[in-house]
MDTraj code that builds the backbone (N, CA, C; nanometers):
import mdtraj as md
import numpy as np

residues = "UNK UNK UNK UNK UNK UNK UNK UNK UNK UNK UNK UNK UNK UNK UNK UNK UNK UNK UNK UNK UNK UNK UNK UNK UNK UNK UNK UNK UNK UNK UNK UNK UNK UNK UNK UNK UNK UNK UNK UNK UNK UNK UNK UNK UNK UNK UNK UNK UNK UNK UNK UNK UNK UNK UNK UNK UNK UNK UNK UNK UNK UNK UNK UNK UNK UNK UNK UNK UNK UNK UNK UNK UNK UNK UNK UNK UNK UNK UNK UNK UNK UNK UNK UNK UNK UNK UNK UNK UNK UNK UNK UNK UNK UNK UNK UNK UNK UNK UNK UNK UNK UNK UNK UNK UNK UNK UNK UNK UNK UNK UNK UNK UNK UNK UNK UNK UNK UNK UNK UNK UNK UNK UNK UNK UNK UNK UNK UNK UNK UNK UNK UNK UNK UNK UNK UNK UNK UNK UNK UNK UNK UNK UNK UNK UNK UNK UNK UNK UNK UNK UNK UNK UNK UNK UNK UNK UNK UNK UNK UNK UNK UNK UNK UNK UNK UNK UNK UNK UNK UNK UNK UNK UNK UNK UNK UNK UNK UNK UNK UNK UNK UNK UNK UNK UNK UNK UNK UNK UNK UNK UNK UNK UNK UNK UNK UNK UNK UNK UNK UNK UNK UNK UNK UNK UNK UNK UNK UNK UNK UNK".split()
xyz = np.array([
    [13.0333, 11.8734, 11.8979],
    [13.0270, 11.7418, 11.9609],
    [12.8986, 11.7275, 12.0426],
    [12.8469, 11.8509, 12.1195],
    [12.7414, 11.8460, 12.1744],
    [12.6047, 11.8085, 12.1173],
    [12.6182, 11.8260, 12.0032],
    [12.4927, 11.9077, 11.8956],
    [12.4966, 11.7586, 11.8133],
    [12.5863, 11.6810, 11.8109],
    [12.5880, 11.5180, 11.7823],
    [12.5073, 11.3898, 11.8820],
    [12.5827, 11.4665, 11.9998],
    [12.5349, 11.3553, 12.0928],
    [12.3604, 11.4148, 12.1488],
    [12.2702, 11.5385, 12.1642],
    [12.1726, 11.5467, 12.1209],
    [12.1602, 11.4667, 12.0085],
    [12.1765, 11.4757, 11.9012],
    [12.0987, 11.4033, 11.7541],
    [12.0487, 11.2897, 11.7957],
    [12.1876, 11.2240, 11.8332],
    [12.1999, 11.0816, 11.8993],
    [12.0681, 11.0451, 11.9933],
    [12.0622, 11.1413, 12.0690],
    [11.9371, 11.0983, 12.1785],
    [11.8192, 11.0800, 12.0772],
    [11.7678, 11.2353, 11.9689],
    [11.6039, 11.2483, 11.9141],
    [11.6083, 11.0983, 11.8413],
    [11.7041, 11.0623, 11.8066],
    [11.6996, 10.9502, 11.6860],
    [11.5985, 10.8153, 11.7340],
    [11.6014, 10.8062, 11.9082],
    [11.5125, 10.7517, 11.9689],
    [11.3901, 10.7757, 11.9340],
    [11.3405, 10.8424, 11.8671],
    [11.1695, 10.8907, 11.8692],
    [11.0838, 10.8175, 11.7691],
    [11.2185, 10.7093, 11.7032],
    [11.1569, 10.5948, 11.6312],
    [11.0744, 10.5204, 11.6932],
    [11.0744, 10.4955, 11.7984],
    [11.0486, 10.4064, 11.9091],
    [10.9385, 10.4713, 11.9775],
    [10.8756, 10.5737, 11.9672],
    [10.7351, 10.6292, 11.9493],
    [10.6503, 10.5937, 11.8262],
    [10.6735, 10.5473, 11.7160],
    [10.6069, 10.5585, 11.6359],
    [10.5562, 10.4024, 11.5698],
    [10.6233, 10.3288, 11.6734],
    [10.5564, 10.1977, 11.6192],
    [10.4700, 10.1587, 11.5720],
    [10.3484, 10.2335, 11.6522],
    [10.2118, 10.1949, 11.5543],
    [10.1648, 10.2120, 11.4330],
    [10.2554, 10.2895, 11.3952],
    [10.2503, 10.3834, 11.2374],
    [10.2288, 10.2475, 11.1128],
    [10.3060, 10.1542, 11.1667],
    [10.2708, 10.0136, 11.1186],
    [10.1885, 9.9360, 11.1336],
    [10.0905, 9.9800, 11.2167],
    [9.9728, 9.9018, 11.2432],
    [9.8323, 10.0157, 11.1898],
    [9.7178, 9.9572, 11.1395],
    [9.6284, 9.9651, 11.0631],
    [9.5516, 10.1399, 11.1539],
    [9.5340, 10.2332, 11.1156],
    [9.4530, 10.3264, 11.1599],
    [9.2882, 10.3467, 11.1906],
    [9.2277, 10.3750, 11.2958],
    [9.0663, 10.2978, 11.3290],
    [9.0542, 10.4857, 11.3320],
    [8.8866, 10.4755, 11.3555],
    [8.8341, 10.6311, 11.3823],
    [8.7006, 10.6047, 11.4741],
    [8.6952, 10.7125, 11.4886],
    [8.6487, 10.7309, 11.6218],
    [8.5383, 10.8463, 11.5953],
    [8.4330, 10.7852, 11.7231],
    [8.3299, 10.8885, 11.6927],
    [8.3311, 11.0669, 11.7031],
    [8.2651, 11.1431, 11.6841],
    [8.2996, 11.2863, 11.7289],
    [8.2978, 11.3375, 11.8629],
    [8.2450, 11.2626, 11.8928],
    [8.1887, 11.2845, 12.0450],
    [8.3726, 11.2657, 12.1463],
    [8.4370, 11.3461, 12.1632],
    [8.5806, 11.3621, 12.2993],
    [8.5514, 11.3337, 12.3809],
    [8.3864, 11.2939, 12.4255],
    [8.3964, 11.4072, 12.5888],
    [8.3787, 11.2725, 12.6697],
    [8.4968, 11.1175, 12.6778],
    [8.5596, 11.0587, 12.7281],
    [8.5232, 11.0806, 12.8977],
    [8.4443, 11.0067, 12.9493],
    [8.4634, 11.0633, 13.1095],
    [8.4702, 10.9185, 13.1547],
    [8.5698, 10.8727, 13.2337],
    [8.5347, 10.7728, 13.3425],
    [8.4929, 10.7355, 13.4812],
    [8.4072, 10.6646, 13.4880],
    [8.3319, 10.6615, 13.6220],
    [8.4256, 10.6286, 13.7143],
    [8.4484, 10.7373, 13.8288],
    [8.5131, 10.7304, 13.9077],
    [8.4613, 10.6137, 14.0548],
    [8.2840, 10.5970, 14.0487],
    [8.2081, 10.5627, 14.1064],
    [8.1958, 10.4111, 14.1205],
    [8.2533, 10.3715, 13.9614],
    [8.2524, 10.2259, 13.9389],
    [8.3198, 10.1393, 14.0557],
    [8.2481, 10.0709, 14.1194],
    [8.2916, 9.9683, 14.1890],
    [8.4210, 9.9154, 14.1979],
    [8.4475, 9.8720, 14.0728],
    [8.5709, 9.8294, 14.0159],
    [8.6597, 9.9022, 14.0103],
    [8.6623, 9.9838, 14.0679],
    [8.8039, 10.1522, 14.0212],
    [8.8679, 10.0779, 14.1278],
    [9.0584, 10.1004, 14.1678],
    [9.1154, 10.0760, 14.2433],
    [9.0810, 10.2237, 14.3335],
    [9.0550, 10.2205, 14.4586],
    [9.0644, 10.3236, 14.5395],
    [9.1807, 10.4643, 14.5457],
    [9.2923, 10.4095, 14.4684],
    [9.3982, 10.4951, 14.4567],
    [9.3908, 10.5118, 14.3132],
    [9.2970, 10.5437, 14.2714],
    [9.2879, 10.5608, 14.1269],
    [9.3005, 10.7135, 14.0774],
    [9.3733, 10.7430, 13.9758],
    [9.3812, 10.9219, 13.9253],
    [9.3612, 10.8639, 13.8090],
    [9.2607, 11.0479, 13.7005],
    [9.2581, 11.0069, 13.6057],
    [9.3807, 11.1025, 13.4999],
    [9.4516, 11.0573, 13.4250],
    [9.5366, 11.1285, 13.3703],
    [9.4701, 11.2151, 13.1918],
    [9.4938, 11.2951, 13.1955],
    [9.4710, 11.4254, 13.0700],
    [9.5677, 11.3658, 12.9759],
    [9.5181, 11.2398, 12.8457],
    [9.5966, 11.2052, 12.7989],
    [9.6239, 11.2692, 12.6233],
    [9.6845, 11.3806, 12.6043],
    [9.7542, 11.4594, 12.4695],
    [9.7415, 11.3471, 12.3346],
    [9.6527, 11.3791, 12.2537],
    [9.6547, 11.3585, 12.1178],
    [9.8073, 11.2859, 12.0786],
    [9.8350, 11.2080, 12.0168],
    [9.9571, 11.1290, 11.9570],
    [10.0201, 11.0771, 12.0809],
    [10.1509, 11.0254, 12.0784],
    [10.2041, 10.9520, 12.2105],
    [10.2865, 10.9924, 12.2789],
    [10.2110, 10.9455, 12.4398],
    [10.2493, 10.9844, 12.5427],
    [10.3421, 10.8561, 12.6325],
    [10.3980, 10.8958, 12.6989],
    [10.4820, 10.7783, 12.7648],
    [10.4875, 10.8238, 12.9765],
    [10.3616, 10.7089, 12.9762],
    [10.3015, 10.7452, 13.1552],
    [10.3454, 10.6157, 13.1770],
    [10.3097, 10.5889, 13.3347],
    [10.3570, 10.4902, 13.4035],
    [10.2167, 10.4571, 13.5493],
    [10.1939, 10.3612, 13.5740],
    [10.0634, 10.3427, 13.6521],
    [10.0064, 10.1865, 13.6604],
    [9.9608, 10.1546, 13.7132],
    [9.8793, 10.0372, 13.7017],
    [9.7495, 10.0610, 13.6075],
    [9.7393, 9.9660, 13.5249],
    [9.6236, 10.0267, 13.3804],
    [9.5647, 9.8842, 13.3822],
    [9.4402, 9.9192, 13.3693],
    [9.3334, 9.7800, 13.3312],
    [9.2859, 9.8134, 13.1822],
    [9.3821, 9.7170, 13.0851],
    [9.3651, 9.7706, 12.9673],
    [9.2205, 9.6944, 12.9417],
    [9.1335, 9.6728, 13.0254],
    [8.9828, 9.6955, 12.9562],
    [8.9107, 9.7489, 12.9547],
    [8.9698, 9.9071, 13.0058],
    [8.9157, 10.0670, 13.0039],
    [8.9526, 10.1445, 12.9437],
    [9.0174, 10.0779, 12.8266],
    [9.0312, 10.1875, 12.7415],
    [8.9699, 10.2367, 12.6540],
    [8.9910, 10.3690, 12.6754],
    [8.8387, 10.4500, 12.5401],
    [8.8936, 10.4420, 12.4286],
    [8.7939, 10.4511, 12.3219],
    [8.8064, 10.4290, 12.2062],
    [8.8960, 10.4890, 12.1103],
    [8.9216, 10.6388, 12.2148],
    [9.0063, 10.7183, 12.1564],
    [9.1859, 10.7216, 12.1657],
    [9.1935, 10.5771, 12.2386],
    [9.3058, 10.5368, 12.2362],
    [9.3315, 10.4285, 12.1498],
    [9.4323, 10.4738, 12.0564],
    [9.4737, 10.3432, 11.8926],
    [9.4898, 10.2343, 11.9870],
    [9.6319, 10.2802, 12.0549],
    [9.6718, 10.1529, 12.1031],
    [9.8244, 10.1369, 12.2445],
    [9.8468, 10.0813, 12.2928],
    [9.9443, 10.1049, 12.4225],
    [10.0049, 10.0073, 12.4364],
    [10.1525, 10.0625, 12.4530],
    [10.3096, 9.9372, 12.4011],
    [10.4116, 9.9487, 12.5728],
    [10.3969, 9.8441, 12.5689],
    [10.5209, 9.8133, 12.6425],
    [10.6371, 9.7254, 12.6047],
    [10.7928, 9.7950, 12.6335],
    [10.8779, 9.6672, 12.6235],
    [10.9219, 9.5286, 12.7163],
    [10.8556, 9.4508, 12.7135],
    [10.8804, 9.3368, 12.7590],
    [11.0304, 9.2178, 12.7362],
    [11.0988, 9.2161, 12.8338],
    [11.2486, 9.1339, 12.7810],
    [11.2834, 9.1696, 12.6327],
    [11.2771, 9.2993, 12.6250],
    [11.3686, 9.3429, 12.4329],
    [11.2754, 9.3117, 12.3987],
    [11.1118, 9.3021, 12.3972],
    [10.9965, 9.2502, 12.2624],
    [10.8934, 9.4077, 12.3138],
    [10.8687, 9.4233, 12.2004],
    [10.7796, 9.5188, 12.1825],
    [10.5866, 9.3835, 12.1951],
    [10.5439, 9.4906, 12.3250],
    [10.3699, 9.3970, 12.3298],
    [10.3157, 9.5380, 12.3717],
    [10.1658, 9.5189, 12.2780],
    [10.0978, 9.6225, 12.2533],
    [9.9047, 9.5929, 12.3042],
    [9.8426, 9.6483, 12.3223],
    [9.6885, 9.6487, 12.2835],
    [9.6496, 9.7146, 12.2783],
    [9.4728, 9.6955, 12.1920],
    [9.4153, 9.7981, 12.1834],
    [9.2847, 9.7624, 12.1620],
    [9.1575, 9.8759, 12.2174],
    [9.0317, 9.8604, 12.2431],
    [8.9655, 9.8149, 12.1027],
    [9.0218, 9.8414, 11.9743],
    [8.9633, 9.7934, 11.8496],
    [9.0360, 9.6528, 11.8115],
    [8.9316, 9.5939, 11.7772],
    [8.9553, 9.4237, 11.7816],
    [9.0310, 9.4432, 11.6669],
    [9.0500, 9.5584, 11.5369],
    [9.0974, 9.5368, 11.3991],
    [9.2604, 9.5826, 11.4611],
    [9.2987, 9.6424, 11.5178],
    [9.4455, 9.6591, 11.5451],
    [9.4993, 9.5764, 11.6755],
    [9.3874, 9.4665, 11.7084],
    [9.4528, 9.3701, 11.8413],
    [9.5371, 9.2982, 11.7518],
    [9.4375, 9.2559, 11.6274],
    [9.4842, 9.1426, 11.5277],
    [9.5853, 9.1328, 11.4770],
    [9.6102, 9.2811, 11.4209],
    [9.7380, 9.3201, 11.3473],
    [9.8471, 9.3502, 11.4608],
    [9.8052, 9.3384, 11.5838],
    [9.9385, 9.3579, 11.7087],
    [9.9514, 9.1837, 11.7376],
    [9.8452, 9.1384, 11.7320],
    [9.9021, 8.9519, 11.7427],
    [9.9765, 8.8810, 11.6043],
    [9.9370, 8.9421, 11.5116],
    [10.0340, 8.8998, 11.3936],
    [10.1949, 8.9618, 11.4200],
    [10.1645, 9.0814, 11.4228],
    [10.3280, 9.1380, 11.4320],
    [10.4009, 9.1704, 11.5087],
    [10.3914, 9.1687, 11.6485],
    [10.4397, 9.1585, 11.7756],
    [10.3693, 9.0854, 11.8991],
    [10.3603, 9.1462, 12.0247],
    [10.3176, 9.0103, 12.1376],
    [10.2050, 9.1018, 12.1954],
    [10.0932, 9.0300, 12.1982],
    [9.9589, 9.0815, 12.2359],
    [9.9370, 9.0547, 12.3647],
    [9.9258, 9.1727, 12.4504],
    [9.9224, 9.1592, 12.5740],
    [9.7803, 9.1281, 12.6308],
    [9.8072, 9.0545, 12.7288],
    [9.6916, 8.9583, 12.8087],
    [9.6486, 8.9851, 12.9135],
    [9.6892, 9.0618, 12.9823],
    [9.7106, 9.1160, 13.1448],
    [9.7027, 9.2423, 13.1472],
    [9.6814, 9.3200, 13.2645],
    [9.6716, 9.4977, 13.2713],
    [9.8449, 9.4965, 13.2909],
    [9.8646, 9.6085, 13.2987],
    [10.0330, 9.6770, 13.2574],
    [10.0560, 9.7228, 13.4148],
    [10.1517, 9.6859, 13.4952],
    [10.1521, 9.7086, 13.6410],
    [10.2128, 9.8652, 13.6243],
    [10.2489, 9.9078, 13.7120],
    [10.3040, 10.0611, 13.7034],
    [10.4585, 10.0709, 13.6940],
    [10.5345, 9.9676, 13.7188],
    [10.6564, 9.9398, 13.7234],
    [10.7016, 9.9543, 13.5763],
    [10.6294, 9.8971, 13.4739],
    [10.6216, 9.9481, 13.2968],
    [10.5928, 10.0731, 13.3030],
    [10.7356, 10.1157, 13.2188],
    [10.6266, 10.2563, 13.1400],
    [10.5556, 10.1848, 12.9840],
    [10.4407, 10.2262, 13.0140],
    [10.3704, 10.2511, 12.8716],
    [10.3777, 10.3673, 12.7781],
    [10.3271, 10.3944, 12.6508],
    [10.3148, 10.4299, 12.5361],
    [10.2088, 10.4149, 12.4663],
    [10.1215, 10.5368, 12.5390],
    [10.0242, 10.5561, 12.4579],
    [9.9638, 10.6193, 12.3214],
    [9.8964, 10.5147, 12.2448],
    [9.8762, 10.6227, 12.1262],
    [9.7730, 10.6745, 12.1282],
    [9.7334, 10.8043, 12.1158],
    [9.5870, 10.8609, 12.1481],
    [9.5678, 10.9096, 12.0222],
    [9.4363, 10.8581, 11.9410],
    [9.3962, 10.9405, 11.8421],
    [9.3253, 11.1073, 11.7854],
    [9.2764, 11.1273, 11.9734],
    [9.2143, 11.2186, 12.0342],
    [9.2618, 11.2756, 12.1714],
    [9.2723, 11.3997, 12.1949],
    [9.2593, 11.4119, 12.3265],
    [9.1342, 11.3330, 12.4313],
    [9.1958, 11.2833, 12.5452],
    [9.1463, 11.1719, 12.6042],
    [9.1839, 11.1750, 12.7366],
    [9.1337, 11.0313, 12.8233],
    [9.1665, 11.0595, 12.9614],
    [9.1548, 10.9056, 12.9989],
    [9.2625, 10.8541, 13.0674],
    [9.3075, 10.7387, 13.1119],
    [9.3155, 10.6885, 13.2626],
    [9.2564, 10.6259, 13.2944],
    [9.2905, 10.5951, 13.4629],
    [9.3591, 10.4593, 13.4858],
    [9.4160, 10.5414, 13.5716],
    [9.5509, 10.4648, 13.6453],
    [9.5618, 10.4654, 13.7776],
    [9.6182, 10.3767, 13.8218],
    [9.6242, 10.3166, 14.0041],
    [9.7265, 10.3499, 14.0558],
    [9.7404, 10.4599, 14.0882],
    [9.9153, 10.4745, 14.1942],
    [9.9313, 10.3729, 14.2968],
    [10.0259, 10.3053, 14.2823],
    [10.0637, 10.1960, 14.3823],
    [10.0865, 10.2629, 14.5186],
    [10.0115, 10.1796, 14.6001],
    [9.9889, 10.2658, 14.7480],
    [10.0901, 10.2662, 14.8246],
    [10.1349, 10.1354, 14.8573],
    [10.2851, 10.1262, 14.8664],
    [10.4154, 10.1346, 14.7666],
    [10.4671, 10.2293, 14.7616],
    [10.5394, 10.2171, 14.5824],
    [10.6751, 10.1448, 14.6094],
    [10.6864, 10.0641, 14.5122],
    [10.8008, 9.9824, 14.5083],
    [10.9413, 10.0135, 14.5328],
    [11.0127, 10.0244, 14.6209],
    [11.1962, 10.0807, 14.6604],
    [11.2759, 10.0096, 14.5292],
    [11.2897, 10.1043, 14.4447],
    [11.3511, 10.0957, 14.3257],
    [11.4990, 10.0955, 14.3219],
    [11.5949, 10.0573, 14.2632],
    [11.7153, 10.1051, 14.3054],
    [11.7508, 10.1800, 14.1272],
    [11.7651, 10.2851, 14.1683],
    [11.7872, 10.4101, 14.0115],
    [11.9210, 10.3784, 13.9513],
    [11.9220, 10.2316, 13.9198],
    [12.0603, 10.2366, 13.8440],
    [12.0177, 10.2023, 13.7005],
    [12.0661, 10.2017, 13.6123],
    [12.0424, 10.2034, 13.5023],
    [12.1002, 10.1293, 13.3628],
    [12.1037, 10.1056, 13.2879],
    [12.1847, 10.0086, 13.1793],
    [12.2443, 10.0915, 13.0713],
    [12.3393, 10.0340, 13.0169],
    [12.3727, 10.0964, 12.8785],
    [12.3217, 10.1016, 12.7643],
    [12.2891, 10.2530, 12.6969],
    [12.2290, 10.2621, 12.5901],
    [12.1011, 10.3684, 12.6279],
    [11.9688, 10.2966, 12.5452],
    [11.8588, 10.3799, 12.5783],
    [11.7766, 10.2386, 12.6674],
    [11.6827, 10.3285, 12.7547],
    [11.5764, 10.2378, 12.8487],
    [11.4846, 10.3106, 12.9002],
    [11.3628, 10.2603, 12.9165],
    [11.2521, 10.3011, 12.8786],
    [11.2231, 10.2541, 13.0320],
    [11.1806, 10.3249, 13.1567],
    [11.1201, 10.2826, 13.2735],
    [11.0165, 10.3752, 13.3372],
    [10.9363, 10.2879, 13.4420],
    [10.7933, 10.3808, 13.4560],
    [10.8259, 10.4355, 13.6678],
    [10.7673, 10.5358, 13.6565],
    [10.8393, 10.6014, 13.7970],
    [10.7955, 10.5140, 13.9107],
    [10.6453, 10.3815, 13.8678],
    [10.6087, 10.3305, 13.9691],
    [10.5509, 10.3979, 14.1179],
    [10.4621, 10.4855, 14.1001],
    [10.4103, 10.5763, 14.1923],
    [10.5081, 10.6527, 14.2774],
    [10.6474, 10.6817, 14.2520],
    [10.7301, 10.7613, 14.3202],
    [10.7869, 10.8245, 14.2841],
    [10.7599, 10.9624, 14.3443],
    [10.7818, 11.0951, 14.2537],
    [11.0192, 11.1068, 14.2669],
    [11.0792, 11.0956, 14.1822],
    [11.2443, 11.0682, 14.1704],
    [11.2663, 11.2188, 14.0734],
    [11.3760, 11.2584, 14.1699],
    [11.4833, 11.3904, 14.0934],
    [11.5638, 11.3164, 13.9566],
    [11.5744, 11.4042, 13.8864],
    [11.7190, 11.3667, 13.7417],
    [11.8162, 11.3240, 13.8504],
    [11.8726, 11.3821, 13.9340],
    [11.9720, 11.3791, 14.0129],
    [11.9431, 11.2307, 14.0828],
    [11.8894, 11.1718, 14.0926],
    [11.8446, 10.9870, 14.1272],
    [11.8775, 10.8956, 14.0175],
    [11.9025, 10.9442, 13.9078],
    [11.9234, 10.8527, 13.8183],
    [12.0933, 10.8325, 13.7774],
    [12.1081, 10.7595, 13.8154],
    [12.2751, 10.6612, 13.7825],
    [12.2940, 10.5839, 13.6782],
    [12.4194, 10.6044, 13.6046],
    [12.4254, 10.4720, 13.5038],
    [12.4910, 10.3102, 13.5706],
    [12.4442, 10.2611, 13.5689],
    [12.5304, 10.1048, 13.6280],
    [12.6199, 10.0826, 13.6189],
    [12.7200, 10.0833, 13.5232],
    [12.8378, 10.0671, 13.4600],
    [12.9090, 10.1958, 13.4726],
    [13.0458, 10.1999, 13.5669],
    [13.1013, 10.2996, 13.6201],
    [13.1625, 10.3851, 13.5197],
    [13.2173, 10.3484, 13.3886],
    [13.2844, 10.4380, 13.2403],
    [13.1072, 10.4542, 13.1883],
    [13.0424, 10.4573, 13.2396],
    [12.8990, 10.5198, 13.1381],
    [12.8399, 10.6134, 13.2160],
    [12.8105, 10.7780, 13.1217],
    [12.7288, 10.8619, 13.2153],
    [12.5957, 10.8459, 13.1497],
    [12.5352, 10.9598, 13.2162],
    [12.3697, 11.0054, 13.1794],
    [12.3930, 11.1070, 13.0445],
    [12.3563, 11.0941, 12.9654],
    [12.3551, 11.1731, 12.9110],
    [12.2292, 11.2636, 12.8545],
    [12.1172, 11.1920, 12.8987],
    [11.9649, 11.2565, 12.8934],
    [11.8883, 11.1806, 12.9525],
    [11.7907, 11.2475, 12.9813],
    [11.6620, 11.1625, 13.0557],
    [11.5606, 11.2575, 12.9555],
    [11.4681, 11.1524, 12.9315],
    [11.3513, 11.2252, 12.8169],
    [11.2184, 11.1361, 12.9043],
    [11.1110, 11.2826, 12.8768],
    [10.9213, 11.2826, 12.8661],
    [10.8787, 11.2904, 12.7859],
    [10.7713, 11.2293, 12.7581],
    [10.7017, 11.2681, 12.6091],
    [10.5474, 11.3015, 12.6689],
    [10.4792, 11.4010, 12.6365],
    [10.3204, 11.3699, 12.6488],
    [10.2893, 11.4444, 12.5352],
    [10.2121, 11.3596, 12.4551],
    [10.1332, 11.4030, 12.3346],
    [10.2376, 11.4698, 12.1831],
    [10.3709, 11.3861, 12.1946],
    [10.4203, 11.3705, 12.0897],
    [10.5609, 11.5009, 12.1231],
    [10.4679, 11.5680, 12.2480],
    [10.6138, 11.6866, 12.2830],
    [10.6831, 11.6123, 12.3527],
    [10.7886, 11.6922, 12.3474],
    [10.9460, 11.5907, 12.3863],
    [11.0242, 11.6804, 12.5188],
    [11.0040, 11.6584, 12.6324],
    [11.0445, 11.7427, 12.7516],
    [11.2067, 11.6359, 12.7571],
    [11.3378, 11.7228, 12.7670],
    [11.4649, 11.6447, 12.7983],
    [11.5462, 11.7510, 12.9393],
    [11.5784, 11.6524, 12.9615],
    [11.7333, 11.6458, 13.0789],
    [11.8381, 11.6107, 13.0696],
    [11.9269, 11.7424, 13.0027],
    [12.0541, 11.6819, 12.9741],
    [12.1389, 11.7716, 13.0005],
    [12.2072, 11.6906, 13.1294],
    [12.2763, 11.7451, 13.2246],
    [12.3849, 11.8638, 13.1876],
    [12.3665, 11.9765, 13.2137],
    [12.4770, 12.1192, 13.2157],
    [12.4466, 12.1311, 13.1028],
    [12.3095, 12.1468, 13.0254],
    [12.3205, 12.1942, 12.9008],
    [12.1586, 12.2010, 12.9026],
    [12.0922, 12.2839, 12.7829],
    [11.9440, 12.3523, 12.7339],
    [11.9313, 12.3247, 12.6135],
    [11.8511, 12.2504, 12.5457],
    [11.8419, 12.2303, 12.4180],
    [11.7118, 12.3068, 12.3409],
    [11.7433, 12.3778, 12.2759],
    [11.6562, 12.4811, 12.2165],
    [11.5146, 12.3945, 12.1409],
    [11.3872, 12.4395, 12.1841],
    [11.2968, 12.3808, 12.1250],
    [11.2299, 12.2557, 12.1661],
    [11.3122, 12.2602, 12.2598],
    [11.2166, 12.1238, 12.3931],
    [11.2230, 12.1827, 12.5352],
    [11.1170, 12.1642, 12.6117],
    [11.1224, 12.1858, 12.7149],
    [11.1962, 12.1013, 12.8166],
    [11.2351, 12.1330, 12.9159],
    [11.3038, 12.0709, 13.0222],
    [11.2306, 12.0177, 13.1813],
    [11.3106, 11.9724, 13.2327],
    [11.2309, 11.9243, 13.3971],
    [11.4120, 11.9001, 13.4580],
    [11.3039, 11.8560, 13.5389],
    [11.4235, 11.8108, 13.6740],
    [11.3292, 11.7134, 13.7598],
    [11.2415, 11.6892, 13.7924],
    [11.1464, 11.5612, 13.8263],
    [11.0679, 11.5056, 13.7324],
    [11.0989, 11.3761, 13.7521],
    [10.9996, 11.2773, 13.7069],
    [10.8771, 11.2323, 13.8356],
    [10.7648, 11.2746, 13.7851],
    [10.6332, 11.2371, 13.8741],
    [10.5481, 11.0653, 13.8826],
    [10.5090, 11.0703, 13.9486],
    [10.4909, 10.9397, 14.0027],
    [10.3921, 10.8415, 13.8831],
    [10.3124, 10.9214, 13.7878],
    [10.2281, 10.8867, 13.6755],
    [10.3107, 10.8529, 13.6111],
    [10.4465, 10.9264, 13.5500],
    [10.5043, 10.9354, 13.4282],
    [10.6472, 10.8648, 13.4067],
    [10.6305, 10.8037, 13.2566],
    [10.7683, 10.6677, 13.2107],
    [10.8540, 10.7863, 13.1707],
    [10.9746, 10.7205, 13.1569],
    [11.0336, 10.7947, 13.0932],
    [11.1462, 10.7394, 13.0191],
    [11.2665, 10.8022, 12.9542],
    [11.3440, 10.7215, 12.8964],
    [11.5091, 10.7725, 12.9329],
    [11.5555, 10.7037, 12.9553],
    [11.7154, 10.7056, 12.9890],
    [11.8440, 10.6876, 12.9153],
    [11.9406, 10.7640, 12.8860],
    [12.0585, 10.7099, 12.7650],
    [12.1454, 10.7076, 12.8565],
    [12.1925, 10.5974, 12.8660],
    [12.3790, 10.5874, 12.9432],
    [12.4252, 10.6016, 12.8439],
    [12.5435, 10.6586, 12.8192],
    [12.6321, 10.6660, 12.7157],
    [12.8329, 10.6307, 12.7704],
    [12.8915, 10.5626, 12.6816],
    [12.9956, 10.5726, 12.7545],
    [13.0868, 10.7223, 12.7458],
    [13.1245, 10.7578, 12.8786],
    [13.1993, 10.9025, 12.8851],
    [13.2908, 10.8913, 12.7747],
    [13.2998, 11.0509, 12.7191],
    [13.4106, 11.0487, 12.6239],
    [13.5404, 11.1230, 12.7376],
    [13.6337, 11.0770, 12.6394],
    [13.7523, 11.2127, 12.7263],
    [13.7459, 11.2830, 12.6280],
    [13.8169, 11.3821, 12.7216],
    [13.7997, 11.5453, 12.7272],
    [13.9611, 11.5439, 12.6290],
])
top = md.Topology()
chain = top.add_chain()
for i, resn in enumerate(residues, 1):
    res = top.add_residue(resn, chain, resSeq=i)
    for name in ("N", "CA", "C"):
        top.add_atom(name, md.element.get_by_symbol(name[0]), res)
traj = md.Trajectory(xyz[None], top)
């Protein structure tokens, strides 16, 4: 029964791979990605994050008109709609034809989903004052960003009093870090904090009896 309701959770990892449907760009040889920390324009609370080849799922204030080239492209869910962008004008196009093309930088309160074609490096704004969140949660799977405040597994609640936790999942660079409570799942790594950079994803499930 255990070894089901795991399945149940990976089956989510569809939902990493969205872009797989959108058109593939390339990139020069050159990695060595650096952003000016100096730039005028940087928010003062700015970090730069070490962003892992394939997709990662962080959380931050992002001015998506810094993104390097070596990023395909970066999704957020908006009210149940998948909205995406990206620094190549040939996969903005194909994200305004087939889902909602985002217009605005991504506040930190979103987790994003990044696709990196390359190892890369992303800057992001920790909110100086971070937003008093209340860690309750919905039924099913949900996708939320830590909003500059570093929260224990043990902070996260399901809303609905017959629904538990049944995992909390990280992703950076396509690895899959889970939290699922009184149990170790062989072949993923584990945590117990979520850090103030990083989205993550949540399953309420309704309790079974015993």
């Amino acid at each position: 029964m255990k070894f089901m309701k795991i399945a149940s959770i990976l089956l989510m990892f569809g939902f990493l791979f969205i872009a797989n449907a959108i058109s593939p760009v390339t990139t020069s040889n050159d990695n060595s990605t650096v952003i000016d920390l100096n730039d005028n324009s940087t928010n003062s609370n700015a970090t730069v994050l070490d962003i892992s080849k394939g997709r990662s799922v962080i959380s931050g204030d992002i001015d998506i008109s810094k993104l390097s080239e070596e990023i395909h492209s970066v999704w957020i869910v908006d009210a149940g709609n998948w909205k995406g962008y990206s620094p190549h004008q040939l996969v903005r196009e194909e994200i305004q034809a087939g889902y909602g093309l985002l217009e605005e930088n991504i506040p930190a309160r979103k987790a994003t989903i990044v696709f990196a074609m390359e190892d890369t490096q992303l800057e992001v704004a920790i909110p100086n004052e971070p937003q008093s969140m209340t860690r309750l949660y919905g039924k099913g799977l949900s996708l939320h960003g830590a909003n500059g405040e570093s929260i224990s597994v043990y902070d996260i609640l399901c809303s609905t009093p017959e629904y538990t936790l049944s995992a909390a999942i990280k992703v950076m660079g396509d690895e899959a870090s889970l939290f699922v409570p009184e149990s170790t799942i062989d072949g993923y790594g584990s945590f117990m904090n979520i850090n103030e950079s990083e989205g993550y994803y949540v399953l309420c499930e309704k309790a079974k009896e015993e």
